[in-house]
C-alpha positions in Angstrom: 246.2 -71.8 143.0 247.2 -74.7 145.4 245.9 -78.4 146.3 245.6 -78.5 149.3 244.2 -82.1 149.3 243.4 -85.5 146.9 241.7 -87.8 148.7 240.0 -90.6 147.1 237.0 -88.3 145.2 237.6 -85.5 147.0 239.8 -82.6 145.9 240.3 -79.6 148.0 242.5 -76.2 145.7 243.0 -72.6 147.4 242.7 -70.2 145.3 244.3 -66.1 145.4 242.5 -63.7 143.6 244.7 -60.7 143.4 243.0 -57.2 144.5 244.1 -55.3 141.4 242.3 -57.9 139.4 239.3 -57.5 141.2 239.7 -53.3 141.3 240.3 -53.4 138.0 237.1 -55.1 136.7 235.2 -52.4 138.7 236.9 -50.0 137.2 236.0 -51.4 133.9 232.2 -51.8 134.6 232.7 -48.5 135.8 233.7 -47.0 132.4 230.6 -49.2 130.7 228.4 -47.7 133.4 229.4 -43.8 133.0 228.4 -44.0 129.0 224.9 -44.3 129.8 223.8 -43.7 133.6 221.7 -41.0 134.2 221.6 -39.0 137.9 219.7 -36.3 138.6 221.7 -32.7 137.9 223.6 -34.5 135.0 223.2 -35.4 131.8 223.0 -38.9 130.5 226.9 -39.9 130.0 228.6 -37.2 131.8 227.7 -38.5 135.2 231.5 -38.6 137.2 233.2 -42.0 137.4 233.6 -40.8 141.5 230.1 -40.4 142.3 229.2 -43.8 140.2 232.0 -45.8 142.5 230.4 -44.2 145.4 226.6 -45.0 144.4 227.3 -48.6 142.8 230.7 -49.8 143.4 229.7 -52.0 146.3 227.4 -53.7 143.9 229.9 -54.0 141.1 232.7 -55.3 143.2 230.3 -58.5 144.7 229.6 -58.8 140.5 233.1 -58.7 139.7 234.2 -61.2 142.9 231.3 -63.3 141.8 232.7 -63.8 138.6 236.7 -64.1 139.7 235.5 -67.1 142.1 233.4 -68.6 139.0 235.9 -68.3 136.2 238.6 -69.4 138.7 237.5 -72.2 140.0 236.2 -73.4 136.3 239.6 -73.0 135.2 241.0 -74.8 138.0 238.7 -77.6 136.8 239.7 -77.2 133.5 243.2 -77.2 134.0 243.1 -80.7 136.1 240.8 -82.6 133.3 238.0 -83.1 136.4 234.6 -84.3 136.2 232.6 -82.6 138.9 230.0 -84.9 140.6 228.5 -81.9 142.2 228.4 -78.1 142.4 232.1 -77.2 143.6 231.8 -76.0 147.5 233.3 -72.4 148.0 234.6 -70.9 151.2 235.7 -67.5 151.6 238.4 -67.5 153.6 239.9 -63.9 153.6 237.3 -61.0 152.0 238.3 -57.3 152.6 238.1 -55.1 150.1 241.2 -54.1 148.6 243.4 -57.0 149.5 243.6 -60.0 147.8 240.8 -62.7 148.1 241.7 -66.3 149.1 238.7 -69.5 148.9 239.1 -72.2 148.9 237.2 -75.0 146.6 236.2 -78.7 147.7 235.1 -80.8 144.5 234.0 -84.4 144.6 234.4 -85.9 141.2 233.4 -88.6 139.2 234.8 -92.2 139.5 236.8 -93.7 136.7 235.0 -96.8 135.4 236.8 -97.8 132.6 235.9 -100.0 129.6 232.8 -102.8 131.0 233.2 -105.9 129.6 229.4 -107.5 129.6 229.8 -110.6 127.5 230.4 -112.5 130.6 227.3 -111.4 132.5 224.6 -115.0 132.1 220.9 -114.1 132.0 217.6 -115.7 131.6 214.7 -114.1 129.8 211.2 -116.3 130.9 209.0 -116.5 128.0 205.4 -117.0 128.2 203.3 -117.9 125.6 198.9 -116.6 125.4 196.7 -119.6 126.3 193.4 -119.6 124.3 191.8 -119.8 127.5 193.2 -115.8 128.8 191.7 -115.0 125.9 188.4 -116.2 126.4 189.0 -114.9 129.9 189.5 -111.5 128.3 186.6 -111.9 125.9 184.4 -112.6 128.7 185.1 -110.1 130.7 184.7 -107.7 127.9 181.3 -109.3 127.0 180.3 -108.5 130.8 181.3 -104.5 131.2 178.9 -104.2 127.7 175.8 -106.5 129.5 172.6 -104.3 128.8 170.4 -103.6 131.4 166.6 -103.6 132.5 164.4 -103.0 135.6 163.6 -105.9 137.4 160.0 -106.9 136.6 158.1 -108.4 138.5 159.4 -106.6 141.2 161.7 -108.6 143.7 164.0 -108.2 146.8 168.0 -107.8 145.5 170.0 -110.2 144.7 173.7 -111.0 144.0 174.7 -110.0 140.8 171.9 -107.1 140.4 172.4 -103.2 139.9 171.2 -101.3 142.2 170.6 -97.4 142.2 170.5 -95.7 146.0 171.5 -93.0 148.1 173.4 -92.7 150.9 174.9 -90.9 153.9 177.7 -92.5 156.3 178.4 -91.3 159.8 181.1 -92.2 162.7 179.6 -91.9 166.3 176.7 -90.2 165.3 178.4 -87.5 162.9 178.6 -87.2 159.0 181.6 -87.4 157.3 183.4 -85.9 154.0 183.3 -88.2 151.2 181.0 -90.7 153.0 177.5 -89.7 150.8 176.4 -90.2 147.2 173.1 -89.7 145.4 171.9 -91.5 142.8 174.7 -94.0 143.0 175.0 -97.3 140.8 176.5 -100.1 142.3 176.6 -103.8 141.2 175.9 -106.6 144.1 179.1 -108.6 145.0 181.3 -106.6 142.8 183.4 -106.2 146.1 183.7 -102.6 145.4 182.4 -101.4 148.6 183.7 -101.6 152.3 183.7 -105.0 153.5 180.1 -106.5 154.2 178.3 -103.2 152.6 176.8 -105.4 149.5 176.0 -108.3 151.7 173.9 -106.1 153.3 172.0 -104.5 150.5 171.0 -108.1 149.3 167.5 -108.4 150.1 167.0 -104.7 149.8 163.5 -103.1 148.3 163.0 -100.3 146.3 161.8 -97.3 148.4 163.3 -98.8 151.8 166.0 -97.7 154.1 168.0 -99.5 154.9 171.0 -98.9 158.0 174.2 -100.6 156.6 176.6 -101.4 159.3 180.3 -101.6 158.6 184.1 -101.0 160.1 186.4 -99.6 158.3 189.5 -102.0 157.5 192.8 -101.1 159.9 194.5 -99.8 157.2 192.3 -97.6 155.4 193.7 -94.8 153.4 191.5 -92.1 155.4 193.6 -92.6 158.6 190.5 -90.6 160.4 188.0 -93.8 159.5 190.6 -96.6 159.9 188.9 -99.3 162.0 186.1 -96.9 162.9 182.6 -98.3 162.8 180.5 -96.5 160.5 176.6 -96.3 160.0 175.2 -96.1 155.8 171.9 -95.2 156.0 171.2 -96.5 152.3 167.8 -95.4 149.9 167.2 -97.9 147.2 165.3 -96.3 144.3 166.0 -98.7 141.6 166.7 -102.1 140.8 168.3 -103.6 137.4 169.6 -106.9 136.2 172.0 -107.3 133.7 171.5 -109.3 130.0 174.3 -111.3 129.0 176.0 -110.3 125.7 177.1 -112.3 123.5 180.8 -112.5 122.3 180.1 -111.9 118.3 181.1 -110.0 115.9 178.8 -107.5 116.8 180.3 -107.1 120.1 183.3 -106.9 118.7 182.0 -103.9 116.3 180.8 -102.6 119.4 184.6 -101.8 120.7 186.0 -100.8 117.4 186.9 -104.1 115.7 186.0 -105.3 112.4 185.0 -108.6 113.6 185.6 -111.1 116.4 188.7 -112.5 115.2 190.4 -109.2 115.0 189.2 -108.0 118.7 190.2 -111.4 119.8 193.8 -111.3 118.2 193.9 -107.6 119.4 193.3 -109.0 123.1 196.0 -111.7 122.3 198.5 -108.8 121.6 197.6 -107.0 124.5 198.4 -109.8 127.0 201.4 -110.9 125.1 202.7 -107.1 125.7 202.0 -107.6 129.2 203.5 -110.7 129.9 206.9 -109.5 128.0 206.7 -106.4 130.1 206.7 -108.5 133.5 210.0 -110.4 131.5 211.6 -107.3 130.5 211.2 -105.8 134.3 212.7 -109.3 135.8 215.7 -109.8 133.0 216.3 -105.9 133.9 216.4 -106.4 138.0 219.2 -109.5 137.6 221.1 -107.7 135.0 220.9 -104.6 137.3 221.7 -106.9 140.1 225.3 -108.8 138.6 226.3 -105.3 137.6 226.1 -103.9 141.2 228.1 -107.4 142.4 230.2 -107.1 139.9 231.4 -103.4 139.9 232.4 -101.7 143.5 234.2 -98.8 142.3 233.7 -96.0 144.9 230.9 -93.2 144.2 230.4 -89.6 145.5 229.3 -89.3 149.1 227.5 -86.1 148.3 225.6 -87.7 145.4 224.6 -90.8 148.2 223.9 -88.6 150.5 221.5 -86.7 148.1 219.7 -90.0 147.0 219.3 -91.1 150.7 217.8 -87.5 151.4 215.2 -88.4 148.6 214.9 -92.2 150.0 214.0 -91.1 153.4 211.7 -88.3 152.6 209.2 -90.4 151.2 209.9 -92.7 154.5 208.6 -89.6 156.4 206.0 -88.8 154.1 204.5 -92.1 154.8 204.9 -92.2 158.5 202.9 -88.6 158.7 200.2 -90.8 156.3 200.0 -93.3 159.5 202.2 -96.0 158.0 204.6 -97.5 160.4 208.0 -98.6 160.5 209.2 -102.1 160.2 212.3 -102.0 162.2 214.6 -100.5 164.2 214.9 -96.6 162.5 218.9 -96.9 162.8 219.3 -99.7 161.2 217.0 -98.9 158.4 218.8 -95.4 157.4 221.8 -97.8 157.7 219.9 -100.4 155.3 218.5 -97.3 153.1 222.1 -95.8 152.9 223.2 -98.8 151.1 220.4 -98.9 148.6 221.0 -95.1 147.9 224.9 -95.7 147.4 223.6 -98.6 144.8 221.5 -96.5 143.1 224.0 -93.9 142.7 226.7 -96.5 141.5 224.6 -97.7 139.1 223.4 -94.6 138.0 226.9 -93.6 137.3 227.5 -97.4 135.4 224.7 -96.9 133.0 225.7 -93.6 132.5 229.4 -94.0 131.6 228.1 -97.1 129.3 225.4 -94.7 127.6 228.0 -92.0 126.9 231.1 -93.5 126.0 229.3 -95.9 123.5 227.0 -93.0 122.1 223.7 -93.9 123.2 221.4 -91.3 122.8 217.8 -89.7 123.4 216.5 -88.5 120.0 214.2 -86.0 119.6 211.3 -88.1 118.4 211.7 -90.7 121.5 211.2 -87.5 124.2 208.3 -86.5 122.3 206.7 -89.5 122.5 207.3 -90.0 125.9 205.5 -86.6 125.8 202.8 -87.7 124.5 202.4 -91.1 126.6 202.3 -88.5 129.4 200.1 -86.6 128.1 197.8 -89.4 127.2 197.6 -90.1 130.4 195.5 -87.4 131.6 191.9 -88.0 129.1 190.5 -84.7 127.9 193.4 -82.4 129.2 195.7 -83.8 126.4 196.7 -80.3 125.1 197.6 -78.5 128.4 199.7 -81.4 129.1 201.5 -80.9 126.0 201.9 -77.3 126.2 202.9 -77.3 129.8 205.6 -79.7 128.7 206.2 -77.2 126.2 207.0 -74.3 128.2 208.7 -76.4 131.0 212.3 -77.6 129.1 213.6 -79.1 132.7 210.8 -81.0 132.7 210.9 -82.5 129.6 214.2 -83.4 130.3 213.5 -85.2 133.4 211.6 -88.1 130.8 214.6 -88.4 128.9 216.4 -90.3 131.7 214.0 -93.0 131.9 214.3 -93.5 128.0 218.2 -93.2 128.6 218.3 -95.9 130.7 216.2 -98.4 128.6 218.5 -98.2 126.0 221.8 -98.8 127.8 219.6 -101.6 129.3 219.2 -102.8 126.0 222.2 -102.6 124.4 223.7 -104.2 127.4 221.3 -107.1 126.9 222.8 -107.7 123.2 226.1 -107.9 124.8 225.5 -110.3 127.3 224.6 -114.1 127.4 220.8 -114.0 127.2 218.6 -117.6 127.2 215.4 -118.2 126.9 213.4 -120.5 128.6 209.2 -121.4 128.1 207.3 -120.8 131.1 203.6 -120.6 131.7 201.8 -117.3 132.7 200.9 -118.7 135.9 205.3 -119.6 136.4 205.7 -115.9 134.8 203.2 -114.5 137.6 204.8 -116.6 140.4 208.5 -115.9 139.6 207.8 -112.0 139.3 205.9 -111.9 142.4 208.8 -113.8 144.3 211.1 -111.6 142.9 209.2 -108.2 144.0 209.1 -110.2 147.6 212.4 -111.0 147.8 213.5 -107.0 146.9 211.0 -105.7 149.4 212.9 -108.2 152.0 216.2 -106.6 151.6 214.3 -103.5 152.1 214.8 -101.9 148.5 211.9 -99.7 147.2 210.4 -100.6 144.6 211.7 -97.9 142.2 215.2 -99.5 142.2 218.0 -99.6 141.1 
């Protein structure tokens, strides 16, 4: 075994397999083979060793040089205390059989990171407390999806703010198209849940009349067939509703499962104050993530960049065949998108070595419950979730990362110097939303690090 190179990350070894090594593991397999093959004309066990080498030992010697160039290049690994980033590269340099096989082996390996001191890393949580008035916000809006509701009588034309029951069929220069009818559909007057100006429209409607609903289809519409095509609804009303106001009591509040309206309005307090230190905890995480890239520049694995790039840039091409275009010129952005994968990869490999060598783990009761989140995610189809999850282990293990990374996150946090400071929800909202502009500027997806 020889180095033939140690460049940065890169190690390149030859490696000599001698041909009586090889010959001689045939030979064994051989021996294993003629206690129990069977050919025809002999009996089971007493078929010749000759006629088995003819028949199978092509087969066995790619098994046994499979092996040799497995074990050898482990050992070589072994023996040099290296931390493969990826799958070794073989190449087969000399293969003939009965002479001696020479490959040679390129590894990249892992950096050395060495111990992280965090205690000098400064961050700021933003804390935002639940004003009485989101929850009354909440309340209401609560109160409004449970509004009763009853035909119009006397009968009227439609207004803003009634239900209306139709049918309807959409065409493009004269021709249907697929997803563009509905019958008996229910749709509430200026809930904007329609194509621009569709509801507008519809106000004034009459039950029993047709009406032809004119409407283009906004440039960036997710059908790219329809995007800013001018469509024609030819709309049926057949009934007309308006909606009684509920009450927020306690029997509205029984209504969605609370004892009383206290409880459903502390429930809803919860609930927002869960939100708001999620949007926190995803801002504190980006700078944190952030100093840690500025402050650590130790060199990573081009194969494992080049492998996170490969995954940036297919979902680049995904959404250019969807009709989305490119902002930019294309060589700078694989330039730009380069440098986001080798961050990724970097910190990947920092979180990593920080979770390991400080044993931070995944228990078995965190995986399951991310198991169930998943599968709570998917109403009604709960348990083929959880027994696809079941027979799938790679799957299962691809949630454990996600977990893994939390928790060096957050044992990272207690290490560093973390303030708080008392914002509003409306300074919360603003200061996340600058923050997701200001990443989509420097061209980072939004799934980073």
């Amino acid at each position: 075994m020889t180095e033939l190179s140690a460049e940065g990350l890169k190690r390149q070894f030859k490696i000599v397999v001698p041909a009586g090594d090889l010959s001689a593991k045939v030979d064994e397999r051989l021996a294993e083979l003629a206690q129990t093959a069977t050919l025809p004309g002999f009996r089971p066990g007493k078929v010749p060793v000759g006629l088995l080498k003819k028949q199978y030992g092509q087969a066995l010697y790619g098994e046994a040089l499979e092996q040799a160039v497995n074990s050898s290049t482990a050992k070589a690994i072994e023996d040099r205390g290296l931390k493969p980033a990826l799958q070794p590269r073989v190449d087969l340099k000399q293969l003939e059989e009965g002479k001696d096989v020479e490959f040679e082996v390129a590894i990249e390996v892992l950096p050395e990171i060495g111990k992280v001191d965090f205690s000098g890393v400064e961050l700021e949580r933003l804390k935002a407390s639940v004003p009485d008035k989101d929850v009354d916000e909440a309340i209401e809006r609560i109160a409004k999806a449970n509004r009763d509701q009853k035909p119009v009588d006397p009968a009227r034309p439609a207004q803003k703010g009634d239900s209306i029951k139709l049918d309807f069929v959409g065409s493009v220069d004269g021709k249907e198209f697929p997803g563009g009818a509905a019958t008996d559909y229910s749709l509430e007057l200026g809930s904007g849940s329609f194509i621009p100006g569709f509801e507008d429209q519809l106000t004034g409607a009459e039950v029993g009349k047709v009406i032809d609903v004119k409407v283009t289809f906004p440039a960036d519409y997710g059908a790219a067939e329809l995007a800013g095509k001018d469509a024609i609804f030819k709309c049926t009303i057949k009934e007309l509703h308006e909606f009684v106001d509920k009450p927020a009591d306690d029997e509205l509040a029984k209504k969605n499962n609370f004892e009383n309206l206290e409880a459903m309005r502390k429930a809803v307090s919860d609930r927002i104050g869960q939100d708001y230190s999620q949007i926190s905890r995803s801002m504190i995480k980006r700078n944190l993530l952030d100093k840690l890239a500025d402050l650590h520049k130790f060199p990573v694995p081009e194969g494992l960049i080049e492998g996170e790039f490969n995954a940036i840039w297919a979902r680049i091409e995904e959404a250019k065949k969807n009709g989305q275009k490119l902002e930019g010129d294309e060589e700078n952005m694989r330039k730009e998108y380069r440098e986001i994968a080798e961050r990724r990869v970097r910190l990947g490999l920092l979180l990593a070595d920080v979770g390991r060598s400080n044993s931070i783990d995944v228990t078995p009761e965190e995986l399951n419950q991310a198991v169930m989140r998943e599968a709570m995610r998917y109403p009604g189809q709960e348990r083929q979730v959880l027994e696809f999850y079941g027979k799938n282990a790679e799957l299962k293990d691809q949630l454990r990362a996600p977990i893994f990374e939390e928790k060096t996150v957050d044992f990272i946090l207690e290490l560093a110097k973390v303030s708080e400071k008392s914002v509003t929800p409306e300074e919360l909202l603003k200061a996340a939303r600058e923050a997701e502009e200001d990443q989509h500027a420097d061209g980072a997806p939004s799934t980073a690090p």
